[in-house]
C-alpha positions as MATLAB code, in Angstrom:
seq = 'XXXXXXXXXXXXXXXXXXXXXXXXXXXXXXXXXXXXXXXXXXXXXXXXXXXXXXXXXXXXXXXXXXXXXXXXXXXXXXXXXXXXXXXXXXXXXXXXXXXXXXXXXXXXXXXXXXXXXXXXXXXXXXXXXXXXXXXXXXXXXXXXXXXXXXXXXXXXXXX';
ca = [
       0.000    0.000    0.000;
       1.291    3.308   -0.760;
       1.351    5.750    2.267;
       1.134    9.119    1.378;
       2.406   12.799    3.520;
       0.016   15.463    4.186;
       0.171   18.446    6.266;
      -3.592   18.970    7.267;
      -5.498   22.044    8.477;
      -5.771   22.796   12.344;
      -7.613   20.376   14.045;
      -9.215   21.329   17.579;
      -6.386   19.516   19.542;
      -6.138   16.864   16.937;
      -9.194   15.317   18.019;
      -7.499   15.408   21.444;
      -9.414   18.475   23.216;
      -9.434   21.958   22.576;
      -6.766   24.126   21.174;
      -5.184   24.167   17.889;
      -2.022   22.566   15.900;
      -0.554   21.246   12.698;
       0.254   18.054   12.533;
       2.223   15.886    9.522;
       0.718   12.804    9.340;
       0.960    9.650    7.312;
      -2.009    8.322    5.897;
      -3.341    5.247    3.535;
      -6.882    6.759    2.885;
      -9.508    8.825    3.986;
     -11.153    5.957    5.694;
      -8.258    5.259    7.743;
      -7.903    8.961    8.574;
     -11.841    8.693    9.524;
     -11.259    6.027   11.727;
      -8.561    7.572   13.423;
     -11.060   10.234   13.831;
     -14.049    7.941   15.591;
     -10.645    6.727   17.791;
      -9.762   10.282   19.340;
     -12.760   11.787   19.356;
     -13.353   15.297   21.398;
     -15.421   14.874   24.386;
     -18.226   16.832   22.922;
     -18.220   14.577   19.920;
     -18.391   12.044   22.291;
     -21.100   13.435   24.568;
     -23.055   13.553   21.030;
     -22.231   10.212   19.692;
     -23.997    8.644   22.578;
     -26.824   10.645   22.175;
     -27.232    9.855   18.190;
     -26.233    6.512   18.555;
     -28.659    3.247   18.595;
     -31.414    5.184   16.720;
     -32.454    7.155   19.986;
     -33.158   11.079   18.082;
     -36.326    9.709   16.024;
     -35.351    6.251   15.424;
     -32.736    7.526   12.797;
     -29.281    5.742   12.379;
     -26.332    7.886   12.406;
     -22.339    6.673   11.426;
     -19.447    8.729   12.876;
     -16.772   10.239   10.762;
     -18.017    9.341    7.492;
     -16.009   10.021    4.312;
     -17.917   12.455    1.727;
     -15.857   13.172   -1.298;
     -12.787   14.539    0.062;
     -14.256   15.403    3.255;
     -15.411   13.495    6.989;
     -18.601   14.464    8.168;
     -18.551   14.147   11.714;
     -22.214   12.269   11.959;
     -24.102   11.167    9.086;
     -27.669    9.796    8.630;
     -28.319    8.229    5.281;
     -31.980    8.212    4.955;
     -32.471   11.791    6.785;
     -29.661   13.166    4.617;
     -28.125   14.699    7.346;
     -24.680   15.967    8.302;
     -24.185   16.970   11.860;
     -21.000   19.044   12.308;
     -19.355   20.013   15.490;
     -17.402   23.687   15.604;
     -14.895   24.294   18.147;
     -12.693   27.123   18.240;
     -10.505   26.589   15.535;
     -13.758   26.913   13.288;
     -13.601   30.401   13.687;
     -10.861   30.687   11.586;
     -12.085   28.370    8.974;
     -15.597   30.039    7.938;
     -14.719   30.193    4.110;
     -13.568   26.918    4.121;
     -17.027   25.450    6.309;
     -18.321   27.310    3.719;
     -17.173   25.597    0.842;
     -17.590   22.190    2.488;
     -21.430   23.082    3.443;
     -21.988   23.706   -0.398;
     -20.531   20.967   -1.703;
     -23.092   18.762    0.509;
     -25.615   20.810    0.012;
     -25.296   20.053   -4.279;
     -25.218   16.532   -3.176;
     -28.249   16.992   -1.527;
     -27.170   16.449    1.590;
     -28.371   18.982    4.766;
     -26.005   20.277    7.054;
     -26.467   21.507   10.317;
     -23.380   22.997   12.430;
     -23.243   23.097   16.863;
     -20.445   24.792   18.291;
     -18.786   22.496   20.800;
     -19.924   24.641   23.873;
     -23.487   23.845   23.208;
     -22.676   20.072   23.018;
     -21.071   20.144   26.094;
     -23.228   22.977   27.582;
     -26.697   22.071   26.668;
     -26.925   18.584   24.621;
     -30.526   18.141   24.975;
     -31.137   21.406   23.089;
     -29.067   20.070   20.128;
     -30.650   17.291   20.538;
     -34.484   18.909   20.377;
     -33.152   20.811   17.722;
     -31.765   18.068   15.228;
     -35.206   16.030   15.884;
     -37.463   19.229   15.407;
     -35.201   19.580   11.647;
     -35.621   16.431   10.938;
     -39.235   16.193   11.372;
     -40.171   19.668   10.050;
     -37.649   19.705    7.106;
     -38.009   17.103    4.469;
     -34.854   15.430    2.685;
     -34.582   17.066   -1.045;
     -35.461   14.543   -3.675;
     -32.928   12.431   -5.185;
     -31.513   12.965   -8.046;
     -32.641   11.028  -10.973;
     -30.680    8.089  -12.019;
     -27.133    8.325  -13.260;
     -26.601   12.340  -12.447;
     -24.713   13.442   -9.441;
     -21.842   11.620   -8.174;
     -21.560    9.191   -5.233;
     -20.856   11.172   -2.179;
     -19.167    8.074   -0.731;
     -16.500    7.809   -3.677;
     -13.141    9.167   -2.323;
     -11.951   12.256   -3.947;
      -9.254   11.389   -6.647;
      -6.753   14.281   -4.494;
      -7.411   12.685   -1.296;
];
């Protein structure tokens, strides 16, 4: 397998609490880097995760850190076509970029909604109220007819 070098953006500690760094990593895949991901997760992302887990917000089934294209959504639920993102500091720095990322889903058809970290950890069943009350009073968009669109879960040829 061929291991490739990549400096990534700033990560809140790396998956490893708050703060901010660089880090030069060396990586097989996106999967593998999603994985590592589930593996070190931040304790609001944790807090979360065992709230969305086992179909307890509205019987839906979310996955954790699932490659998208070139990017890792933090939660994902197929059938609601949902994307649950968590924000911590280092977010505030990367607006254009969250941007970017929220309109690529979005094309895909794919609805994003975005928590900051301190309402996780400060008030988790608000976010949780608040991701059942979208999912029941926003509809998924309709899919796109057969053979247009790409697969959101095909890895991104610069990845």
């Amino acid at each position: 397998m061929k291991q490739t070098s990549t400096t990534l953006p700033p990560l809140v500690g790396g998956g490893q609490g708050e703060g901010s760094c660089v880090q030069r990593i060396t990586r097989v895949s996106t999967r593998d880097f999603a994985r590592d991901l589930r593996n070190n997760a931040t304790e609001a992302e944790r807090r979360l995760w065992l709230r969305l887990s086992n179909r307890q917000v509205d019987g839906l089934r979310f996955r954790r850190q699932v490659p998208l294209g070139r990017y890792i959504a933090d939660s994902f639920c197929i059938s609601a076509q949902l994307v649950i993102e968590l924000d911590g500091p280092s977010h505030d720095s990367t607006v254009q970029s969250d941007a970017r990322r929220d309109a690529w889903m979005q094309a895909r058809g794919i609805r994003v909604l975005r928590f900051a970290n301190a309402d996780v950890l400060g008030n988790l069943e608000g976010v949780v109220i608040a991701i059942s009350e979208f999912v029941r009073t926003t509809p998924p968009p309709a899919a796109l007819p057969q053979g247009e669109g790409e697969s959101v879960f095909a890895p991104h040829p610069h990845v």
